[in-house]
MARDOBA-246147 format. One line per 8 residues: number of its first residue (from 1); their letters; for each residue x, y, z of N, C-alpha, C, O. Coordinates in nm, 2 decimals. Example, Ala and Ser with C-alpha at 12.3 -4.5 7.8 and 13.67 -1.06 7.14 Angstrom:
<kolmars>
1 = as = 1.32/-0.57/0.78/1.23/-0.45/0.78/1.32/-0.33/0.78/1.42/-0.33/0.85; 1.28/-0.22/0.71/1.37/-0.11/0.71/1.29/0.00/0.79/1.34/0.11/0.80
</kolmars>
This chain:
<kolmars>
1 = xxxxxxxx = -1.86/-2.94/1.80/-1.83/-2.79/1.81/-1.74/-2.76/1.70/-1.66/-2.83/1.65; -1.77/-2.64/1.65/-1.72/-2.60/1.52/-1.58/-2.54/1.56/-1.56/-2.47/1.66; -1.48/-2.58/1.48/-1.33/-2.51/1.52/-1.31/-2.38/1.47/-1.32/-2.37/1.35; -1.27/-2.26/1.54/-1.25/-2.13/1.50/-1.17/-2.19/1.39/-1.11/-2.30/1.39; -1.16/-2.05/1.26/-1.12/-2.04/1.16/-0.97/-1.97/1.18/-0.94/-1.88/1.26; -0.87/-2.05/1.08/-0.70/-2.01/1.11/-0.73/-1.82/1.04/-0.80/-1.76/0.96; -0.64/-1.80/1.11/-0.63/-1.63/1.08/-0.62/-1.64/0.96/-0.69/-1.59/0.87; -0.50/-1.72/0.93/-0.45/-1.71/0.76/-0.57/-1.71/0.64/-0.58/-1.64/0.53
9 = xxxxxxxx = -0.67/-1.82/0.70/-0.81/-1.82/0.60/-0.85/-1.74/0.58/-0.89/-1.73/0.47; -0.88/-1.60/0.70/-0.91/-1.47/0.67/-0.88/-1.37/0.58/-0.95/-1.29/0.52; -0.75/-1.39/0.59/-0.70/-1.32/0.47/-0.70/-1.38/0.32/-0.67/-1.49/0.28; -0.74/-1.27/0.27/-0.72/-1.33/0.12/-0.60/-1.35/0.01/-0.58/-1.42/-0.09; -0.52/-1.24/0.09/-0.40/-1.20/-0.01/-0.31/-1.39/0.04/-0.30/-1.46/0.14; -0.27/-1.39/-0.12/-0.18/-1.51/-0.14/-0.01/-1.50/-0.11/0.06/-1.56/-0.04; 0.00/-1.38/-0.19/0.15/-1.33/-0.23/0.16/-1.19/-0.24/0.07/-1.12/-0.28; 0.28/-1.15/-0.21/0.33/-1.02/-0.25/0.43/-1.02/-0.33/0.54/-1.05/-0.27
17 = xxxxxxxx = 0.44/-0.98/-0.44/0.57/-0.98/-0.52/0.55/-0.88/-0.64/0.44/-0.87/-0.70; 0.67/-0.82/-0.67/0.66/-0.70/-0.81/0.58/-0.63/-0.80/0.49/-0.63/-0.88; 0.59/-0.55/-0.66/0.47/-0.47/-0.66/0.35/-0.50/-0.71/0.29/-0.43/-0.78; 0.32/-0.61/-0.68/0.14/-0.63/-0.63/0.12/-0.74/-0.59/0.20/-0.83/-0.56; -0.03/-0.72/-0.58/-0.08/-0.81/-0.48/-0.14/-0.95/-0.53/-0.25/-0.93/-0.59; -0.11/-1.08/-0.51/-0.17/-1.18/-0.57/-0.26/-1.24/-0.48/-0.21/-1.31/-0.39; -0.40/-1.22/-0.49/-0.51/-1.34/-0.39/-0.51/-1.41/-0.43/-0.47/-1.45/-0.54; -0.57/-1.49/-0.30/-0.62/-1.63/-0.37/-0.74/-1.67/-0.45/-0.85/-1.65/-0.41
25 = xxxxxxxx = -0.70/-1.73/-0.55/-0.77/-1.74/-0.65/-0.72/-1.64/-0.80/-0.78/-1.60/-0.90; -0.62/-1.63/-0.76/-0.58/-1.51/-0.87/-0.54/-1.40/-0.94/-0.45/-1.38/-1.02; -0.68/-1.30/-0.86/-0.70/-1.22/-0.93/-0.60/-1.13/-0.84/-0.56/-1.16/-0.73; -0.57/-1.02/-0.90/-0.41/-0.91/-0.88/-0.41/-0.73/-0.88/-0.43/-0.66/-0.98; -0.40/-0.72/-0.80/-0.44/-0.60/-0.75/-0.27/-0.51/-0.70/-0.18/-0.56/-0.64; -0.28/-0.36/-0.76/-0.16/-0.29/-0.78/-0.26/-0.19/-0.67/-0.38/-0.18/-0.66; -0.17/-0.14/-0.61/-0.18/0.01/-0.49/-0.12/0.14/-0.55/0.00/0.16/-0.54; -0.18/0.22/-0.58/-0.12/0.33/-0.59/-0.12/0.44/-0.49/-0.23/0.49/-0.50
33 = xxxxxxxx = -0.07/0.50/-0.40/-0.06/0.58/-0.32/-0.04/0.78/-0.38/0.04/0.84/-0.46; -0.14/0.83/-0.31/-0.21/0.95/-0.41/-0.13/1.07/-0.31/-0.10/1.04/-0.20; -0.12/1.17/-0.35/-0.07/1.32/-0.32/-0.23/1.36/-0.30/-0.33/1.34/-0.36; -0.21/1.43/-0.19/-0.35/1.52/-0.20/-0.32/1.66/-0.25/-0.21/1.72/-0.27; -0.45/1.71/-0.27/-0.42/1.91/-0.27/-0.52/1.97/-0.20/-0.62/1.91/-0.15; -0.50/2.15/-0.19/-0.57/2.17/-0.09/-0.66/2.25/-0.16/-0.64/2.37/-0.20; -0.82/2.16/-0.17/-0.90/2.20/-0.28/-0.97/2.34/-0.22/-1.04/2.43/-0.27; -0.93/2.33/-0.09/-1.02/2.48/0.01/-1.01/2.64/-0.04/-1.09/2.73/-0.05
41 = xxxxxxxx = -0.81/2.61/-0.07/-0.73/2.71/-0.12/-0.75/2.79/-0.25/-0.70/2.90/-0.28; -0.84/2.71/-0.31/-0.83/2.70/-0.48/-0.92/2.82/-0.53/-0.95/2.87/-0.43; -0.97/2.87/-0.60/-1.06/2.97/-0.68/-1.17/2.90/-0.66/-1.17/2.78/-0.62; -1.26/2.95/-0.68/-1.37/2.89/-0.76/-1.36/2.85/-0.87/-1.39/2.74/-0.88; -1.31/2.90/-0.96/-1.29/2.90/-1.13/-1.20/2.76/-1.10/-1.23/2.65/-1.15; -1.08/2.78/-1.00/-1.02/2.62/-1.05/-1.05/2.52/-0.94/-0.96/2.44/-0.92; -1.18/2.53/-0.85/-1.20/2.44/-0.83/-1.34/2.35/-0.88/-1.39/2.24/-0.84; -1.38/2.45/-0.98/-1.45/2.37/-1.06/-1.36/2.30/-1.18/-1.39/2.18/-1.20
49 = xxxxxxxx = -1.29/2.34/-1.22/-1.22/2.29/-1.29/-1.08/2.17/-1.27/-1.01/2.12/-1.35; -1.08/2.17/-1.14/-1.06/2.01/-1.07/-1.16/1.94/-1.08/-1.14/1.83/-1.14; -1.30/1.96/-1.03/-1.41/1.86/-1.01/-1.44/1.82/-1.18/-1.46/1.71/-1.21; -1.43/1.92/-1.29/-1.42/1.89/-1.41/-1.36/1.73/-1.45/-1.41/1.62/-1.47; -1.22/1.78/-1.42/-1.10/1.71/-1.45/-1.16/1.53/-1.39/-1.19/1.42/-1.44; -1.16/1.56/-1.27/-1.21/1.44/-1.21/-1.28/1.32/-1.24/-1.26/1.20/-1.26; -1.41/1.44/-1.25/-1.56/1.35/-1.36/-1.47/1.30/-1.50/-1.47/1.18/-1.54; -1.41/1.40/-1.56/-1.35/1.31/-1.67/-1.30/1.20/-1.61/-1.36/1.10/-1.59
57 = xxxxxxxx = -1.20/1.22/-1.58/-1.09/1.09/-1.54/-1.19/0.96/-1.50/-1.16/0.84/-1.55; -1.28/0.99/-1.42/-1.38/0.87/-1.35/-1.41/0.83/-1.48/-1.36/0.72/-1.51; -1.50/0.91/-1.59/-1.56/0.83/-1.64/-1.47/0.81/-1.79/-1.54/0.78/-1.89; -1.36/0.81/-1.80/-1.25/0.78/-1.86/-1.18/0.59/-1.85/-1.11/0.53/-1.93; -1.24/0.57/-1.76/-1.20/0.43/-1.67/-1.31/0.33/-1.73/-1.43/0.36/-1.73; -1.25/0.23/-1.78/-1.35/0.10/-1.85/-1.35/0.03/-1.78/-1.39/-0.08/-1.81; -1.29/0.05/-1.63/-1.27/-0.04/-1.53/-1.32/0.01/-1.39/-1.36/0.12/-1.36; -1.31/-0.09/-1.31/-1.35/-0.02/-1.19/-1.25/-0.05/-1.11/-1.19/-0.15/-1.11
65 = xxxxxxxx = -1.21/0.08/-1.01/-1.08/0.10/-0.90/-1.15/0.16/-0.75/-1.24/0.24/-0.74; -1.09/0.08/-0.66/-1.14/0.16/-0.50/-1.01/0.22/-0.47/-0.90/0.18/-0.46; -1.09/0.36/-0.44/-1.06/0.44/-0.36/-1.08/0.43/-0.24/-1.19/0.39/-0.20; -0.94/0.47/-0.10/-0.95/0.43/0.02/-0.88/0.57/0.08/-0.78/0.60/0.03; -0.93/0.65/0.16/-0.87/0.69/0.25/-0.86/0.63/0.38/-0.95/0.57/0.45; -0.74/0.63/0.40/-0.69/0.57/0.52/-0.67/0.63/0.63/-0.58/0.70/0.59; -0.70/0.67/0.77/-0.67/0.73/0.88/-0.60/0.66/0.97/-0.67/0.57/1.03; -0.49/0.68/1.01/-0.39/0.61/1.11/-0.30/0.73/1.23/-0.25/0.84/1.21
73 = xxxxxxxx = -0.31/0.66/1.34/-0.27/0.74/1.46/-0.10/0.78/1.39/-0.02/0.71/1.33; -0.08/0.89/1.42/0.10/0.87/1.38/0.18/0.80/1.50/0.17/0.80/1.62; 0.29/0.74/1.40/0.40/0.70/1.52/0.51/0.84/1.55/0.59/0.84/1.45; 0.53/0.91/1.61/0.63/0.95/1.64/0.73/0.91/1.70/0.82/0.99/1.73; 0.75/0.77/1.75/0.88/0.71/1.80/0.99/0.76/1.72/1.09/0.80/1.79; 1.00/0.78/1.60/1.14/0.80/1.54/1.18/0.96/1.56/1.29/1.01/1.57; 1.06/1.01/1.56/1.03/1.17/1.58/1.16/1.21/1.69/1.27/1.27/1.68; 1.10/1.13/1.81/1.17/1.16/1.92/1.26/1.09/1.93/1.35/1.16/1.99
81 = xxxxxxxx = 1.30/0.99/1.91/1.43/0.98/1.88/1.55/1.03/1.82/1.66/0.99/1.82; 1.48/1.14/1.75/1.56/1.25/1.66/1.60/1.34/1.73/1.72/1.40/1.72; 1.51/1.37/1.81/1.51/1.46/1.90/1.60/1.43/2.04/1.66/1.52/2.10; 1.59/1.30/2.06/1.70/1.30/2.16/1.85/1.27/2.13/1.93/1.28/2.22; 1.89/1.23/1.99/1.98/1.25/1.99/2.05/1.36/1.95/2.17/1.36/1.96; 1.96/1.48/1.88/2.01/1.57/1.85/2.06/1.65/1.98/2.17/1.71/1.98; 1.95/1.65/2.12/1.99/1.70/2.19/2.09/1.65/2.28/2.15/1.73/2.35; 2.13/1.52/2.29/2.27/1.48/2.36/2.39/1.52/2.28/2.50/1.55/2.33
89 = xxxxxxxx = 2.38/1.51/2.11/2.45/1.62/2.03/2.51/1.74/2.09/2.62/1.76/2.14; 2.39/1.84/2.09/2.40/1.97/2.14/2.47/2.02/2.24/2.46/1.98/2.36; 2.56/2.12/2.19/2.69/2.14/2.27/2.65/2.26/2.45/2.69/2.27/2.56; 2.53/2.33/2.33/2.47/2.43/2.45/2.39/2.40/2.55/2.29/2.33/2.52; 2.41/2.42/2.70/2.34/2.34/2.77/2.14/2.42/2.70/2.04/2.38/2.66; 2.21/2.55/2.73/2.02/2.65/2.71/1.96/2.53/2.57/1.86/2.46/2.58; 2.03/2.53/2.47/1.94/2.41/2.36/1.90/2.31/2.40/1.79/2.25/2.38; 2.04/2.26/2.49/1.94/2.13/2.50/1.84/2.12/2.63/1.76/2.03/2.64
97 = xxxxxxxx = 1.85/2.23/2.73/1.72/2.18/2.77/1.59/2.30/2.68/1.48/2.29/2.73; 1.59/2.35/2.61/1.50/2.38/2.52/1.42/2.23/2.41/1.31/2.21/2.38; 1.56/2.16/2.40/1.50/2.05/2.29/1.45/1.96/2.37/1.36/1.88/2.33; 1.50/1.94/2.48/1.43/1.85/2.65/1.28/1.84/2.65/1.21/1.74/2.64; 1.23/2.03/2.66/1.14/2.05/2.73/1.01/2.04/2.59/0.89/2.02/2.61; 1.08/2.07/2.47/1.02/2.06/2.37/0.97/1.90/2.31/0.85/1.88/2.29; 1.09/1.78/2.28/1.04/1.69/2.31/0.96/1.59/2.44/0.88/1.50/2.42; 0.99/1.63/2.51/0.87/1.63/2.66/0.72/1.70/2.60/0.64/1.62/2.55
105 = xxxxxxxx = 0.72/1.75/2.60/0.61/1.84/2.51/0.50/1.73/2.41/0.39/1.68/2.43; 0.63/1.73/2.29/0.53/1.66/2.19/0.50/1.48/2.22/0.44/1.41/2.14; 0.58/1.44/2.36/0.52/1.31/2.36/0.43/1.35/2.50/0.39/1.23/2.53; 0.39/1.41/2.58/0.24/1.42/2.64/0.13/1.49/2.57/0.02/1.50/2.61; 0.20/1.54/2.43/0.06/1.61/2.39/0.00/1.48/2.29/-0.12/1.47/2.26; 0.10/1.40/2.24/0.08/1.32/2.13/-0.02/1.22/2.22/-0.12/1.18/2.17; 0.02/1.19/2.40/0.01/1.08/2.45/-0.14/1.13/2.51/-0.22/1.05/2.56; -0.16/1.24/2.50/-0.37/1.28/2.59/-0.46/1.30/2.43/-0.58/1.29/2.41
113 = xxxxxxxx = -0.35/1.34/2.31/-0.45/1.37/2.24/-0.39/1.27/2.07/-0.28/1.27/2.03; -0.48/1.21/2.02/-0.48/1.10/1.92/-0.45/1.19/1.80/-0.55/1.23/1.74; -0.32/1.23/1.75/-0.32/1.27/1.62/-0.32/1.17/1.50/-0.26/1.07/1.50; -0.40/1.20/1.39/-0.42/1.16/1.30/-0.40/1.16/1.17/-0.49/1.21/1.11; -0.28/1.11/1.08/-0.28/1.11/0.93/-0.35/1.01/0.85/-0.39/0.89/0.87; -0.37/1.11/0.76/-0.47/1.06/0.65/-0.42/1.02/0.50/-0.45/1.09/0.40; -0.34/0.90/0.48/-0.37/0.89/0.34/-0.49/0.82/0.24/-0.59/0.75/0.26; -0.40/0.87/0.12/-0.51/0.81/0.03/-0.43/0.72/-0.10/-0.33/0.73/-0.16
121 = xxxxxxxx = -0.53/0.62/-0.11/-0.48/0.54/-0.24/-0.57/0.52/-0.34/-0.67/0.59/-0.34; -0.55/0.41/-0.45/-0.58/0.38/-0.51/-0.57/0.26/-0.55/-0.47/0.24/-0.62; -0.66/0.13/-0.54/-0.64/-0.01/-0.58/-0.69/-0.01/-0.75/-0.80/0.02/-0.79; -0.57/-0.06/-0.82/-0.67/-0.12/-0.94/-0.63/-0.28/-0.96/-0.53/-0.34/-0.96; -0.79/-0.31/-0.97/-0.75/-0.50/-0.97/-0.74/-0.54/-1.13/-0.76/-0.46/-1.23; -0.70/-0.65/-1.13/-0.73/-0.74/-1.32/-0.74/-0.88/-1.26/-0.67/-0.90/-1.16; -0.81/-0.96/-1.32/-0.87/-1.08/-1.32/-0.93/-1.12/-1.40/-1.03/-1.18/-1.39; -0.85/-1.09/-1.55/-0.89/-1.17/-1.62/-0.89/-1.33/-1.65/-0.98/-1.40/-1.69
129 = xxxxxxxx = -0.76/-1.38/-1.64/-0.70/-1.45/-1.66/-0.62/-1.54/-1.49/-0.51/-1.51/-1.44; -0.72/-1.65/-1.44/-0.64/-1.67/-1.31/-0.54/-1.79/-1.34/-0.53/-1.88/-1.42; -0.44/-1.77/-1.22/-0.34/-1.85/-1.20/-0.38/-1.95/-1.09/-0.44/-1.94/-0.99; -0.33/-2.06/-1.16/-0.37/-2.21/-1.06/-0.31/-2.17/-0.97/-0.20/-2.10/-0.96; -0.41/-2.22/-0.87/-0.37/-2.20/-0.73/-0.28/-2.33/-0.68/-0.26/-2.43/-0.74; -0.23/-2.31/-0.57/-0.17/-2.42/-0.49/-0.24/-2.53/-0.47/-0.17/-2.63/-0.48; -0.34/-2.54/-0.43/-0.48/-2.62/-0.39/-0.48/-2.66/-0.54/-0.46/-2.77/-0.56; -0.51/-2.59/-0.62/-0.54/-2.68/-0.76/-0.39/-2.80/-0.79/-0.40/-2.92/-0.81
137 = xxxxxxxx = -0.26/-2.72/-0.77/-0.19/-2.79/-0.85/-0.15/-2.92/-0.70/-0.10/-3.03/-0.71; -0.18/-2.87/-0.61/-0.15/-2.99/-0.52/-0.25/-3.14/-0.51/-0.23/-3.24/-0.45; -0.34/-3.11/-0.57/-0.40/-3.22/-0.61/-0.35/-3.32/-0.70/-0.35/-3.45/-0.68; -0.30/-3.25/-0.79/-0.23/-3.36/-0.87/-0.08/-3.43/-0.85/-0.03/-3.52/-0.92; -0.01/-3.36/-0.75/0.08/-3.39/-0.67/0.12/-3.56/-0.67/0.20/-3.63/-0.73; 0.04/-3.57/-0.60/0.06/-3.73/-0.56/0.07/-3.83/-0.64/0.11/-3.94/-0.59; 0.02/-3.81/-0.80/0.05/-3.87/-0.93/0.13/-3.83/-1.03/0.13/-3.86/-1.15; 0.22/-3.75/-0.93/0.37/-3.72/-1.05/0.49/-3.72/-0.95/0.60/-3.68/-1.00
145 = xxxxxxxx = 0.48/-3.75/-0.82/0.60/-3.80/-0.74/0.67/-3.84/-0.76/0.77/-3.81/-0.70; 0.66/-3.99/-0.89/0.79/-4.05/-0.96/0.85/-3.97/-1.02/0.96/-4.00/-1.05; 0.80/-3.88/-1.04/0.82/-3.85/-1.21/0.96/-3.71/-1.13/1.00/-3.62/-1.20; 1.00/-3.71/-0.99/1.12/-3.61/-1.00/1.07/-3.46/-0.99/1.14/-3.36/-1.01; 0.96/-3.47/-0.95/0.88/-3.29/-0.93/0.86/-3.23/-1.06/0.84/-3.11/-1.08; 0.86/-3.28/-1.11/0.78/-3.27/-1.30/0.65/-3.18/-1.27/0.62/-3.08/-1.33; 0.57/-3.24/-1.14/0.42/-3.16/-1.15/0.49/-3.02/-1.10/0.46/-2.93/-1.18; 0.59/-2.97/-0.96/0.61/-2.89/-0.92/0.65/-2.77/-1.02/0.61/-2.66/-1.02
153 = xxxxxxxx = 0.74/-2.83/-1.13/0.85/-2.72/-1.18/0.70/-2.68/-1.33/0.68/-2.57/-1.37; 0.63/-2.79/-1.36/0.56/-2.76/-1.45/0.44/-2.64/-1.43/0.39/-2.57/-1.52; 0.39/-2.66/-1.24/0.26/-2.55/-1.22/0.34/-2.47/-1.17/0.28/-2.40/-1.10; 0.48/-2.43/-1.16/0.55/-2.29/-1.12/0.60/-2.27/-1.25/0.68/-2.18/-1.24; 0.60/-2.31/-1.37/0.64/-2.25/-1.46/0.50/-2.19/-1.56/0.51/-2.10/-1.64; 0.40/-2.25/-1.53/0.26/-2.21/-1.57/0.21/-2.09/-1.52/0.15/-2.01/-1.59; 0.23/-2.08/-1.37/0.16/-1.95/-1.25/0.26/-1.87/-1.30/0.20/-1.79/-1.37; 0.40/-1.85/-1.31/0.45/-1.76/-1.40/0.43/-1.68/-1.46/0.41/-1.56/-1.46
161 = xxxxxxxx = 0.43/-1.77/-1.54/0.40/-1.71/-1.74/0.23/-1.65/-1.68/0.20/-1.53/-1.72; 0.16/-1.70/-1.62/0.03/-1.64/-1.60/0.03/-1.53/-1.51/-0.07/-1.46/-1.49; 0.13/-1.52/-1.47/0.13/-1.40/-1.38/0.20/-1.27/-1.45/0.17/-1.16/-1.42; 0.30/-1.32/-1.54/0.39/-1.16/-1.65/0.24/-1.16/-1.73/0.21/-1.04/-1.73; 0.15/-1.23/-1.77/0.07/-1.22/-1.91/-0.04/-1.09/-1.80/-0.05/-0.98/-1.85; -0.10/-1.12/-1.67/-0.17/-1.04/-1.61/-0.08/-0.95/-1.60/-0.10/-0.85/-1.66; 0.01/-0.95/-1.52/0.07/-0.80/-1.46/0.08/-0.73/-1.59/0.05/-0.61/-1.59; 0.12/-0.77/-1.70/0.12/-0.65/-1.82/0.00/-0.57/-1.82/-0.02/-0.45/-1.81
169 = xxxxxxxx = -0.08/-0.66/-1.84/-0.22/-0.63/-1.88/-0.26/-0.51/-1.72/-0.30/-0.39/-1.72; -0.23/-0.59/-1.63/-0.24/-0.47/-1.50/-0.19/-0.31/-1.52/-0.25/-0.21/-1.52; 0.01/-0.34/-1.53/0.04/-0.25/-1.54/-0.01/-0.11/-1.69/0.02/0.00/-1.71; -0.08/-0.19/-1.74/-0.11/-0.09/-1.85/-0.28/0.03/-1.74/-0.32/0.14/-1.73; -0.32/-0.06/-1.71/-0.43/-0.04/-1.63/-0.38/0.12/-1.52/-0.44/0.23/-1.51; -0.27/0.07/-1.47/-0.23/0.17/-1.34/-0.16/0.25/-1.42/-0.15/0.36/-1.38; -0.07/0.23/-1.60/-0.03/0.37/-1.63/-0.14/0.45/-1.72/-0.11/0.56/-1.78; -0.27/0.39/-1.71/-0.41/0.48/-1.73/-0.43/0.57/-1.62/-0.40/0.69/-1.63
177 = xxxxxxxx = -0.47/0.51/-1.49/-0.47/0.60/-1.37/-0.38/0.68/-1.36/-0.42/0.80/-1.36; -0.26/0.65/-1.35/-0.14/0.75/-1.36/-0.15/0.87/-1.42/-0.16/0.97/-1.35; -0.14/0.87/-1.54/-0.21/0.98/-1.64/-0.32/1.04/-1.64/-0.34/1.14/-1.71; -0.40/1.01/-1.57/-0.55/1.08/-1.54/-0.53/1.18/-1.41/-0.55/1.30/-1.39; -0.46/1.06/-1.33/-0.47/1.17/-1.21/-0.36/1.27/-1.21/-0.36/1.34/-1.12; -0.24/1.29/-1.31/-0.16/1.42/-1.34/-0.25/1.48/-1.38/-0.27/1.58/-1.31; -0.34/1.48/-1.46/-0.45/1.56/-1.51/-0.50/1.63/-1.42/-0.57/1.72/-1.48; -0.51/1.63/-1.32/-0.54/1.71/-1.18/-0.47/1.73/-1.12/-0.51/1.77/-1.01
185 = xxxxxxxx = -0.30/1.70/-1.15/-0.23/1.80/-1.02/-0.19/1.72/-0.97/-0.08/1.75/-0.91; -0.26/1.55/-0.95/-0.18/1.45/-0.82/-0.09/1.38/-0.85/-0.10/1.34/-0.97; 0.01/1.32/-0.78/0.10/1.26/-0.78/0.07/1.15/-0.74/-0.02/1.15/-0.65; 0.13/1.03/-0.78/0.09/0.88/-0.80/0.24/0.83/-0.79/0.35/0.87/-0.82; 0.19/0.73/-0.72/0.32/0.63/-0.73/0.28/0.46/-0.65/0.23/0.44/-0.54; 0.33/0.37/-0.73/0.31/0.24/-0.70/0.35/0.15/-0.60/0.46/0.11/-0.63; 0.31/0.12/-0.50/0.38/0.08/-0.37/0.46/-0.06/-0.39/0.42/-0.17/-0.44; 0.62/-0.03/-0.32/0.66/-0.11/-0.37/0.63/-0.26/-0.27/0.52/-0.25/-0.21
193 = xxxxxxxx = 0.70/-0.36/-0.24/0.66/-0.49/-0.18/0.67/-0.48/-0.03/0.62/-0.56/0.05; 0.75/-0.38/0.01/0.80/-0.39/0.14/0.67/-0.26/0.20/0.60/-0.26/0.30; 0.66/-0.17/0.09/0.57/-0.04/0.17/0.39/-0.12/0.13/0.31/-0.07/0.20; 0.32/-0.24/0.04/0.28/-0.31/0.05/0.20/-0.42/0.15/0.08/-0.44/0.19; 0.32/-0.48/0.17/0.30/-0.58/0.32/0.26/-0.45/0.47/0.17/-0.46/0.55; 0.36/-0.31/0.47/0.33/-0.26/0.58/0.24/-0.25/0.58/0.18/-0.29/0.67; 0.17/-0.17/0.46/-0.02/-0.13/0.46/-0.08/-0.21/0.47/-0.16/-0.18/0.56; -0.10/-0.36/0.42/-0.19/-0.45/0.52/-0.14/-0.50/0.64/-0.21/-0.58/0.70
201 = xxxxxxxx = 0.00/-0.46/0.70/0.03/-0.51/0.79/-0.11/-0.40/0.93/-0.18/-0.44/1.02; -0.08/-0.29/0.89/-0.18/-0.18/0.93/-0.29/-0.20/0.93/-0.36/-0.19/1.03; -0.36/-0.25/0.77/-0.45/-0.26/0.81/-0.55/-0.36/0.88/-0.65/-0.34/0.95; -0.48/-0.50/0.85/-0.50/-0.59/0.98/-0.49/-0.58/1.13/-0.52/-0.68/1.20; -0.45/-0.49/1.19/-0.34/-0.41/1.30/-0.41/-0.30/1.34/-0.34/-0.21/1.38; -0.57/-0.28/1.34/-0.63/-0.12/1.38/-0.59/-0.10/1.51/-0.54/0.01/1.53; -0.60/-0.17/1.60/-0.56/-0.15/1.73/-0.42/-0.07/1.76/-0.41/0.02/1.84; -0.33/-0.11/1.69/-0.16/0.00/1.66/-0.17/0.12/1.59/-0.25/0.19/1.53
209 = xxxxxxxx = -0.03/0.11/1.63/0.00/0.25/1.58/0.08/0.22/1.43/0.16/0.12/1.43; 0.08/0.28/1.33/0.18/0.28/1.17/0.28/0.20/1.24/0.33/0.22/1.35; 0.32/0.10/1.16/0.41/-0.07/1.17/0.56/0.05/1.11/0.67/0.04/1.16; 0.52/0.12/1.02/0.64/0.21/1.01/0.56/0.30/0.87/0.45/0.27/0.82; 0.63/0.41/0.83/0.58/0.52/0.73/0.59/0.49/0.64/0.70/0.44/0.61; 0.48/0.50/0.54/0.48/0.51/0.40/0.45/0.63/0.37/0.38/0.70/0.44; 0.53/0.66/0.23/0.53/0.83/0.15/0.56/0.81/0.07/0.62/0.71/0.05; 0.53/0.90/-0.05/0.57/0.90/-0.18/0.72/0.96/-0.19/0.77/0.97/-0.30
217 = xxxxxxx = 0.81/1.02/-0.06/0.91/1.03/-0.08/0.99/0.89/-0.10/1.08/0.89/-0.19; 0.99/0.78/-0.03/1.08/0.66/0.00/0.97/0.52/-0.10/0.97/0.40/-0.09; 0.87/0.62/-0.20/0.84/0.51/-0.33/0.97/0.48/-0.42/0.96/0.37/-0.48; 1.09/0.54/-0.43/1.13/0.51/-0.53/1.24/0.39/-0.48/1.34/0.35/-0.53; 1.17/0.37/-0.37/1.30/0.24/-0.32/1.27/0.11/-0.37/1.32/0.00/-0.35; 1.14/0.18/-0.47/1.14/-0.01/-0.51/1.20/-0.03/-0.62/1.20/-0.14/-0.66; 1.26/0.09/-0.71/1.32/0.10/-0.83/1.49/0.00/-0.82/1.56/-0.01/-0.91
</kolmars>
């Protein structure tokens, strides 16, 4: 009988660190998380001249990037939590049972009816150049044991240097994207390690609700 496969084998991602993503086997993939706009609103005249902008930008790219819209139930736990302490706050009795009856409200409507946010990203990968894997450098393990971890400090100082030489090469990649998509109006920003792990935490996780919020307001917390 064949033994179910460990979860972990399923996933591919190896590491998360400096904002991105390292698989196994390598290759390194950065997240950009996108601003939408509201193309409905727009003229004619400038909504052809978004779809303009666009087609350039696409075919501006010597690379290839997936785009993902994401759809996730919201959490408002923290929502209402806001709400209840604002209203044990509240000095007026009439407010607070106004903010009572109001958050009562938004968790039976949230709880019969599935609201849904939508973001959107942007993956760009590079693979040019891969980094030994663990599996590679643990093979040779067992013939440098005397030697005082000589094999260890040598394939972590190799995965390294191979990993600044990619991520350059990456990050030049994502401040192409970056610049393309101001070109239309959108705002971009690179997910940092913590807003990262949440989104595959999510997306491993379809059955839940958001592990916690990601926005382009609380991107700059990776600075």
């Amino acid at each position: 009988m064949a033994s179910l496969a460990n979860t972990q084998d399923l996933v591919t991602i190896e590491d998360i660190h400096e904002s991105t993503v390292v698989l196994k086997g390598g290759a390194m993939r950065q997240v950009l998380m996108v601003g939408g706009l509201n193309f409905a609103l727009k003229s004619e005249g400038e909504q052809n001249i978004i779809t303009s902008s666009y087609q350039n930008f696409l075919n501006s790219l010597d690379f290839s990037v997936q785009i993902i819209i994401h759809s996730r139930k919201i959490n408002i736990e923290k929502y209402l939590a806001d709400l209840e302490e604002r209203m044990q706050k509240e000095q007026s009795a009439l407010l607070q049972s106004q903010i009572g009856e109001y958050k009562e409200f938004v968790a039976g409507f949230v709880k019969e009816n599935d609201i849904m946010a939508k973001s959107f990203f942007i993956v760009v990968p590079w693979a040019s150049v891969s980094l030994p894997s663990k599996e590679t450098v643990s093979k040779f393990l067992p013939f440098f044991k005397k030697k005082g971890g000589v094999a260890e400090e040598e394939a972590a100082r190799q995965r390294q240097q191979s990993f600044e030489q990619n991520l350059g090469q990456l990050k030049q990649r994502v401040g192409q994207v970056i610049e393309g998509l101001r070109a239309i109006d959108l705002e971009a920003e690179v997910l940092n390690d913590e807003q990262l792990i949440e989104l595959y935490y999510n997306f491993y996780n379809p059955e839940t609700i958001e592990k916690k919020g990601i926005s382009l307001e609380n991107a700059d917390a990776r600075k």
